[in-house]
OpenMM code with the backbone's topology and positions (N, CA, C; nanometers):
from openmm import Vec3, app, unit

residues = "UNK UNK UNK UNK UNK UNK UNK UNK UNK UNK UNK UNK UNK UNK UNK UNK UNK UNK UNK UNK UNK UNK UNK UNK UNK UNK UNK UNK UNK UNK UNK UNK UNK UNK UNK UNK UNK UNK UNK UNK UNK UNK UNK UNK UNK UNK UNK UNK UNK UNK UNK UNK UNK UNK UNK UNK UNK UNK UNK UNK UNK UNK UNK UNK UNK UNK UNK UNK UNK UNK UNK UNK UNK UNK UNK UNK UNK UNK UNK UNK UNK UNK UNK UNK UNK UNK UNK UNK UNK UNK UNK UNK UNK UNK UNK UNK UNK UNK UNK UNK UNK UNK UNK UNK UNK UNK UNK UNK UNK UNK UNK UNK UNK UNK UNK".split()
positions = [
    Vec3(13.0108, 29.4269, 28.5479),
    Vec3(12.8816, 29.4572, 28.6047),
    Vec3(12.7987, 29.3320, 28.6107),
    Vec3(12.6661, 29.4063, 28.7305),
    Vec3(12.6131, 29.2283, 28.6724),
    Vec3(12.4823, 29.2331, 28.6484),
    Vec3(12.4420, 29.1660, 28.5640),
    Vec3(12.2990, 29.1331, 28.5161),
    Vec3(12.2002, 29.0458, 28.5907),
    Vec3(12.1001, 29.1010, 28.6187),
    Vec3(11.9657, 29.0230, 28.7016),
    Vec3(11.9344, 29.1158, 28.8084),
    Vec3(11.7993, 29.0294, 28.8295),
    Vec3(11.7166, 29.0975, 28.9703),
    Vec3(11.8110, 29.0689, 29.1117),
    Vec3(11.8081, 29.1134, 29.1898),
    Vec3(11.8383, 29.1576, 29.3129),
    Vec3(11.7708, 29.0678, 29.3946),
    Vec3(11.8499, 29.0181, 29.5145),
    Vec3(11.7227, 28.9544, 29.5759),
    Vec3(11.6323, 28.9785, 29.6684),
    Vec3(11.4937, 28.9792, 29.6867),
    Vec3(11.3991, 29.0923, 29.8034),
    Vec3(11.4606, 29.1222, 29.9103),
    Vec3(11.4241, 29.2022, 30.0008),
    Vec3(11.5181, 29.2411, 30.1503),
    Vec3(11.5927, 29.3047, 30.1774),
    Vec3(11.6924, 29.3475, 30.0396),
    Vec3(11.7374, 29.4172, 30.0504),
    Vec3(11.8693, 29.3986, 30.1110),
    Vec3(12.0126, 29.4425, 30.1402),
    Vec3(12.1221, 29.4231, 30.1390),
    Vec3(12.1264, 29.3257, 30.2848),
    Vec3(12.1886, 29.2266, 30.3052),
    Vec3(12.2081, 29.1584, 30.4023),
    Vec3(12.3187, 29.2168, 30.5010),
    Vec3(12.3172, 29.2261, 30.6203),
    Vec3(12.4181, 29.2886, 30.7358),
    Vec3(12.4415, 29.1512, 30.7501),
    Vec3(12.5578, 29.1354, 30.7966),
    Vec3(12.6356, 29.0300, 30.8975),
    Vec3(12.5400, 29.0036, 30.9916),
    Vec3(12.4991, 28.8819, 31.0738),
    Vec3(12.4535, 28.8688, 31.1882),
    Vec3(12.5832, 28.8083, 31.2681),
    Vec3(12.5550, 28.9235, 31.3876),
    Vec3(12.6553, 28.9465, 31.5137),
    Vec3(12.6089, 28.9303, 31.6461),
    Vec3(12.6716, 28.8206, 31.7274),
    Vec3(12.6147, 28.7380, 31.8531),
    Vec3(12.6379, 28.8907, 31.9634),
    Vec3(12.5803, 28.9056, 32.0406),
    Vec3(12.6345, 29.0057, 32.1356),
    Vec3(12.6457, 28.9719, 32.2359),
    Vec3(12.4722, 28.8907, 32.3029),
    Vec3(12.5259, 28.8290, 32.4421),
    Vec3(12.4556, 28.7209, 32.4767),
    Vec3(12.4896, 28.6576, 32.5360),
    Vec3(12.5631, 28.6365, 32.6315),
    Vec3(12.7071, 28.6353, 32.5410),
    Vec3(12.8638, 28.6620, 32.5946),
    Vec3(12.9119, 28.6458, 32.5815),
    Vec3(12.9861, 28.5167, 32.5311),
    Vec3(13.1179, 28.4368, 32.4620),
    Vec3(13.1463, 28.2929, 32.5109),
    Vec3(13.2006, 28.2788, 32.6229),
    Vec3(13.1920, 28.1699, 32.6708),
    Vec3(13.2052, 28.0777, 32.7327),
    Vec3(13.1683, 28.1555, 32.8782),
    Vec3(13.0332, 28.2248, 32.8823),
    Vec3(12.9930, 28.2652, 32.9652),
    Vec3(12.9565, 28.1551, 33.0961),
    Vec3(12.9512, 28.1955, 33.2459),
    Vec3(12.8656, 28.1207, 33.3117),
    Vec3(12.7159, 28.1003, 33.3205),
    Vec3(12.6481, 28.0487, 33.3397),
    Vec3(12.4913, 28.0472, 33.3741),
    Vec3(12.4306, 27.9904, 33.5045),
    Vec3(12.3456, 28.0359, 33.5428),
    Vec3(12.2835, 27.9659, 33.6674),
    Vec3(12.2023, 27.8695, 33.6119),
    Vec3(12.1634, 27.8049, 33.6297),
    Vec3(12.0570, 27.6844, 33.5470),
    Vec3(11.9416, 27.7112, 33.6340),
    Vec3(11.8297, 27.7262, 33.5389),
    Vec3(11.6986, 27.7714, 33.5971),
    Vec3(11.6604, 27.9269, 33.5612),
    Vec3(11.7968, 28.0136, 33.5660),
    Vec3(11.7789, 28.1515, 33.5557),
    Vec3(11.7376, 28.2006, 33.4188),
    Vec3(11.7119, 28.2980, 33.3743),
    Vec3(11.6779, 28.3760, 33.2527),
    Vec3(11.8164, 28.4086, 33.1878),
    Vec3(11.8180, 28.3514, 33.0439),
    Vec3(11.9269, 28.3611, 33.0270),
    Vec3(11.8898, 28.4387, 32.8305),
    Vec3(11.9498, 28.5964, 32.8040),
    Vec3(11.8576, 28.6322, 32.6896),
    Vec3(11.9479, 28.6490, 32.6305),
    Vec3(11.9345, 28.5670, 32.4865),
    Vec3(12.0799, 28.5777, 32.3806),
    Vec3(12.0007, 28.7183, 32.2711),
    Vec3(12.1061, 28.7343, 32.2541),
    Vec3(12.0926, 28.9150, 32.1653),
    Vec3(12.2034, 28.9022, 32.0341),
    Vec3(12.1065, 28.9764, 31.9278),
    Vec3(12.2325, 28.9597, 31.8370),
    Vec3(12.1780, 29.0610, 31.7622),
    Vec3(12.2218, 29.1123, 31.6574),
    Vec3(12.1993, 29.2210, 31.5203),
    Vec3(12.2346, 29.1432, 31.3863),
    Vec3(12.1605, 29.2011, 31.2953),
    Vec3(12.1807, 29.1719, 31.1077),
    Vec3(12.1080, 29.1059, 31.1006),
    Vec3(12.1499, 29.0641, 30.9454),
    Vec3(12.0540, 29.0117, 30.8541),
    Vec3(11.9568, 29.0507, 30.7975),
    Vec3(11.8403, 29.0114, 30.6991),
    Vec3(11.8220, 29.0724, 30.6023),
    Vec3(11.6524, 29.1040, 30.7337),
    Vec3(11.5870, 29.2000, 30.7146),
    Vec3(11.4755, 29.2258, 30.7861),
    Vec3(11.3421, 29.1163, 30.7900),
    Vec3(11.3444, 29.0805, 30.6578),
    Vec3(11.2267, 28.9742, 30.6215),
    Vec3(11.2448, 28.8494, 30.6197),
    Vec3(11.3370, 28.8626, 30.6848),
    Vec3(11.4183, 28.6698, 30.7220),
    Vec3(11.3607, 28.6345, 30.8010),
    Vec3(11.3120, 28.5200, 30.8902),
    Vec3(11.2670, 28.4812, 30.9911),
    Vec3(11.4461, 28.4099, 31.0852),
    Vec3(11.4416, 28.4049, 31.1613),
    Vec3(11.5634, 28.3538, 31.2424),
    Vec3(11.5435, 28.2200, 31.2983),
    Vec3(11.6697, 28.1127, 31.3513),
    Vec3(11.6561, 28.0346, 31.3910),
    Vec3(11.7403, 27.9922, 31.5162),
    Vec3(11.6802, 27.9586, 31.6317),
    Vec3(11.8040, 27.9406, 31.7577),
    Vec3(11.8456, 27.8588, 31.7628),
    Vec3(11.9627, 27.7622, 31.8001),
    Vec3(12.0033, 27.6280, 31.7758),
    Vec3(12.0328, 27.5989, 31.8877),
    Vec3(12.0291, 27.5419, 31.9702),
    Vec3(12.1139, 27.5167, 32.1042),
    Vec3(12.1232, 27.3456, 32.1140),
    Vec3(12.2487, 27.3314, 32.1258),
    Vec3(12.3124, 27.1823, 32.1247),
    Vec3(12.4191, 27.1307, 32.2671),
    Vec3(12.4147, 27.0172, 32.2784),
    Vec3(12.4748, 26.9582, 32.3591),
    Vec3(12.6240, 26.9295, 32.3269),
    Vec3(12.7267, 26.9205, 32.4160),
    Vec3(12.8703, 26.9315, 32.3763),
    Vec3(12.8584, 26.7439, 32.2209),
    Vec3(12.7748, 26.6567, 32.2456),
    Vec3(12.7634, 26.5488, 32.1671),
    Vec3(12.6996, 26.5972, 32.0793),
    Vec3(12.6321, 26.7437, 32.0208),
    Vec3(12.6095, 26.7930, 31.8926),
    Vec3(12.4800, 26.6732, 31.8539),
    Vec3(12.3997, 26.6804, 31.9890),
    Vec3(12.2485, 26.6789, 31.9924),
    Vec3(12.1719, 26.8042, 32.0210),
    Vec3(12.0720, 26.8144, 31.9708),
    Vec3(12.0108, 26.9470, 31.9241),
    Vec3(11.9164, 26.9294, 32.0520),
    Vec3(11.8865, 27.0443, 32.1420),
    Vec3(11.8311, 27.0338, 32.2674),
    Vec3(11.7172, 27.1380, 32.2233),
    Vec3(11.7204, 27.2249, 32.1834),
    Vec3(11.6188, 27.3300, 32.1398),
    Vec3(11.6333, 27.3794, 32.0291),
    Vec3(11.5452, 27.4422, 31.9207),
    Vec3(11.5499, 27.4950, 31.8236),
    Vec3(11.4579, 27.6188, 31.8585),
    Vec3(11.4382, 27.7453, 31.7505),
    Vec3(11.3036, 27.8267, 31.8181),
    Vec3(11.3608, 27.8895, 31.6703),
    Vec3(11.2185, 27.9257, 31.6769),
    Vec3(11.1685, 27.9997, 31.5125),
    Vec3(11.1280, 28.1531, 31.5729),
    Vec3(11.1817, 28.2284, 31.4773),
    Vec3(11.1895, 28.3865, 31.5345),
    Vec3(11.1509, 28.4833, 31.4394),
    Vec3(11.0243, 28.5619, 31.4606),
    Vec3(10.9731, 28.6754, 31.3706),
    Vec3(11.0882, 28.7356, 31.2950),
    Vec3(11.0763, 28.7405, 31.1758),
    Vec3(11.1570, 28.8506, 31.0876),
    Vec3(11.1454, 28.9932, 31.2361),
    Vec3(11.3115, 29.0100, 31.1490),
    Vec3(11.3514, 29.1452, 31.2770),
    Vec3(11.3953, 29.1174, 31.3813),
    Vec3(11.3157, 28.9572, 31.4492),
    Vec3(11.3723, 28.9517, 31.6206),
    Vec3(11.5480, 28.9869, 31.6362),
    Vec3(11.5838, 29.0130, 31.7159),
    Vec3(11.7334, 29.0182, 31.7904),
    Vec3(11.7450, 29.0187, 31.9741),
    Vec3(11.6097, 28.9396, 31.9850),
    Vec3(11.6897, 28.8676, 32.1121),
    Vec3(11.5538, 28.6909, 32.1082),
    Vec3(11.6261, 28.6148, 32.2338),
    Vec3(11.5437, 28.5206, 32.3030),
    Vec3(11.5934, 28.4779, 32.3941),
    Vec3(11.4890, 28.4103, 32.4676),
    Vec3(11.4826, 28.4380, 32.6157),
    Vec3(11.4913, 28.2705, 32.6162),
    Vec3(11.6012, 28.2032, 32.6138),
    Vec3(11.6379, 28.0717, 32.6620),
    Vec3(11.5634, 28.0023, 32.7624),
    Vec3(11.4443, 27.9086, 32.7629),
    Vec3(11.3697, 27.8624, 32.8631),
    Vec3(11.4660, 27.8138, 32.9515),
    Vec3(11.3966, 27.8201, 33.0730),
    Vec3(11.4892, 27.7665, 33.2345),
    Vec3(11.4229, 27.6497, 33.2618),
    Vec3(11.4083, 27.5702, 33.1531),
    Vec3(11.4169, 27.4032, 33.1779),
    Vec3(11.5241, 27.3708, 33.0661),
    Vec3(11.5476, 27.4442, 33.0063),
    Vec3(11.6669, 27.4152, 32.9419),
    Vec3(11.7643, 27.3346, 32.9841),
    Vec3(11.8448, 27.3468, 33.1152),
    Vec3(11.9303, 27.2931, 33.1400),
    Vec3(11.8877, 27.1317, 33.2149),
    Vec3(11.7290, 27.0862, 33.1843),
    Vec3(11.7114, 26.9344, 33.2667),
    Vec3(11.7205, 26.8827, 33.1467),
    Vec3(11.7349, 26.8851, 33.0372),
    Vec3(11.7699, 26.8114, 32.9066),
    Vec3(11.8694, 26.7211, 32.8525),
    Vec3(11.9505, 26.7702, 32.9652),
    Vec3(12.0982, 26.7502, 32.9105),
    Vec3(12.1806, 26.7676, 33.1033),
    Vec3(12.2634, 26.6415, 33.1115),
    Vec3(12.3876, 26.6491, 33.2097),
    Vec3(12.4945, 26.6941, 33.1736),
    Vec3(12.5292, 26.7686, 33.0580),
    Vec3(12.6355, 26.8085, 33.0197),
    Vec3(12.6746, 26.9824, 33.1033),
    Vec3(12.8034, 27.0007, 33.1297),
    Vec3(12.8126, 27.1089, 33.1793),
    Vec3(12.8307, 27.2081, 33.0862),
    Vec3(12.8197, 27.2322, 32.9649),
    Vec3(12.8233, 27.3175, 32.8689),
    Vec3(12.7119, 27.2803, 32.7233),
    Vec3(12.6948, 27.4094, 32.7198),
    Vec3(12.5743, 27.3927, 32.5767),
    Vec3(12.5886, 27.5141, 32.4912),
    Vec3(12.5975, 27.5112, 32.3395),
    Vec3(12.6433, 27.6075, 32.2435),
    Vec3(12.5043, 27.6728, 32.1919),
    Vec3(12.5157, 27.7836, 32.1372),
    Vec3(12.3997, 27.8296, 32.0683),
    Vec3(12.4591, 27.9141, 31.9853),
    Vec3(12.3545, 27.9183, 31.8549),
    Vec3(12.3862, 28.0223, 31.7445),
    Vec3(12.2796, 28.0095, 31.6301),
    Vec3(12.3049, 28.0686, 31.5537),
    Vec3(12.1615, 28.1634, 31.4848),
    Vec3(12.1746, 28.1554, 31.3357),
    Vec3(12.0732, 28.1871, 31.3119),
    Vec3(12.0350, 28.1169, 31.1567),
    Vec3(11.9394, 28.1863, 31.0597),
    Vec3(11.9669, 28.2677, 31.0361),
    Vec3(11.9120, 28.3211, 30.9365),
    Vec3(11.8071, 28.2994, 30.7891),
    Vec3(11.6850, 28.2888, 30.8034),
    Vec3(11.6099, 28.2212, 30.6803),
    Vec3(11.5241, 28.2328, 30.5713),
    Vec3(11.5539, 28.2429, 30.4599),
    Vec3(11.4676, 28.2865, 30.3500),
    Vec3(11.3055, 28.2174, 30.3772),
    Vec3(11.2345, 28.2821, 30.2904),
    Vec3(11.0433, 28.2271, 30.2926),
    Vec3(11.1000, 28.1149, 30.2672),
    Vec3(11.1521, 27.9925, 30.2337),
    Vec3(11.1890, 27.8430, 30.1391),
    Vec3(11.1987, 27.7839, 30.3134),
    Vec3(11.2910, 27.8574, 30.3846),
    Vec3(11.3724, 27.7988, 30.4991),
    Vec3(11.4874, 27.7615, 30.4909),
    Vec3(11.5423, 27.8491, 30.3818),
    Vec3(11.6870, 27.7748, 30.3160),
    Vec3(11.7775, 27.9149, 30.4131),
    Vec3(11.8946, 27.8519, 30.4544),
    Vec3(11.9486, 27.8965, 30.5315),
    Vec3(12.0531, 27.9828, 30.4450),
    Vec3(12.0261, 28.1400, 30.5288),
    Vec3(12.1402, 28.2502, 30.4425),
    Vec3(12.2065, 28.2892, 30.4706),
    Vec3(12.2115, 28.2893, 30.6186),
    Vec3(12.3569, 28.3178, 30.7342),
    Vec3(12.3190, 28.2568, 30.8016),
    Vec3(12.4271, 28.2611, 30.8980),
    Vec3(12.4771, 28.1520, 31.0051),
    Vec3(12.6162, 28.2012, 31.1250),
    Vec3(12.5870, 28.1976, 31.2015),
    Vec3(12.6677, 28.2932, 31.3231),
    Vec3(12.7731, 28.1120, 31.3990),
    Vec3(12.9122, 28.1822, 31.4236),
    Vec3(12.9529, 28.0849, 31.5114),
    Vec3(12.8787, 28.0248, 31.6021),
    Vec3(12.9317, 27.9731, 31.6550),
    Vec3(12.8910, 27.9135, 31.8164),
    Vec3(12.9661, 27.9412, 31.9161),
    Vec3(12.8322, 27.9604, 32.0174),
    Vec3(12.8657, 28.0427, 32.1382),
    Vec3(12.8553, 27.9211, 32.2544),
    Vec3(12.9564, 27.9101, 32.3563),
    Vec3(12.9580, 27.8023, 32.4282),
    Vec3(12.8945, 27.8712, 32.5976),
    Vec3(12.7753, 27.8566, 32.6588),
    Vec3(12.7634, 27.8469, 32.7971),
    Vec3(12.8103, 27.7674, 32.8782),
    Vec3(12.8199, 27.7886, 32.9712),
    Vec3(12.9122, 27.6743, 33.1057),
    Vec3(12.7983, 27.6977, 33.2280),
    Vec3(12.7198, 27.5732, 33.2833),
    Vec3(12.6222, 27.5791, 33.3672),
    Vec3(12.7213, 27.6097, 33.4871),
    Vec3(12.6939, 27.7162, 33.5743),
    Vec3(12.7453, 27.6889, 33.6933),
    Vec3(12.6965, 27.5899, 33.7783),
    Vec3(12.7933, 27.5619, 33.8722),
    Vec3(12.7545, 27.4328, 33.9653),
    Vec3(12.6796, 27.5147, 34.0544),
    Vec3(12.5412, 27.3875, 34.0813),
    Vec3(12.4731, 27.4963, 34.2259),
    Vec3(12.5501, 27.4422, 34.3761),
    Vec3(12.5183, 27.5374, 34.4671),
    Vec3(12.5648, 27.5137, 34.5769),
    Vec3(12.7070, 27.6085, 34.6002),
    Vec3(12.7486, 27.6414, 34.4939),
    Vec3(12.8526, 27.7125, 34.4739),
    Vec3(12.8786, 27.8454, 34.6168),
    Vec3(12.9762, 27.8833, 34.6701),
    Vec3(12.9560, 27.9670, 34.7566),
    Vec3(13.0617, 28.0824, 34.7136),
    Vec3(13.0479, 28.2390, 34.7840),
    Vec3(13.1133, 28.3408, 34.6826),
    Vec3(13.2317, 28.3753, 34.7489),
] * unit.nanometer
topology = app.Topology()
chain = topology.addChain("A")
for resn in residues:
    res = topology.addResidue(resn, chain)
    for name in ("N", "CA", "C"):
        topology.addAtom(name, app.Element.getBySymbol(name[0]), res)
């Protein structure tokens, strides 16, 4: 058995990416809304989005509870790279990180593209 306090929040769920999918396409410019579930309720969240050189292009700080964000559509003038990862972060009041979700890879579609 084990001895001590518990820690506030209450039981932690897995946090689980839902969408966009990997190695989804994107239009660059378009609305692009990542969605996920878990974690502990009173966590605040964190978005990470990086460049394939694992330069950090955006970060975003997220109300305890959130499970989605809405990826700004200047996002993609940051970076010439044709792909950019994102994933999520889970955070105690300290900011000390308590989960942490893979990484999810987007692929900018090329414009001009025809169907």
């Amino acid at each position: 058995y084990f001895v001590g306090g518990g820690e506030r929040g209450g039981v932690q769920q897995p946090l689980t990416l839902h969408a966009p999918q990997d190695m989804a396409r994107v239009k660059p410019g378009d609305s692009v809304v990542l969605t996920w579930k878990g974690g502990l309720q009173d966590h605040i969240s964190r978005v990470v989005v990086i460049d394939p050189m694992n330069t950090v292009l955006l970060t975003g700080l997220l109300r305890a509870g959130a499970v989605s964000y809405i990826l700004p559509p200047w996002l993609w003038t940051k970076t010439d790279a044709r792909s950019i990862a994102w994933s999520l972060e889970s955070l105690d009041g300290s900011g000390n990180v308590t989960a942490k979700t893979e990484w999810r890879t987007l692929y900018r579609e090329p414009s001009g593209t025809t169907p």
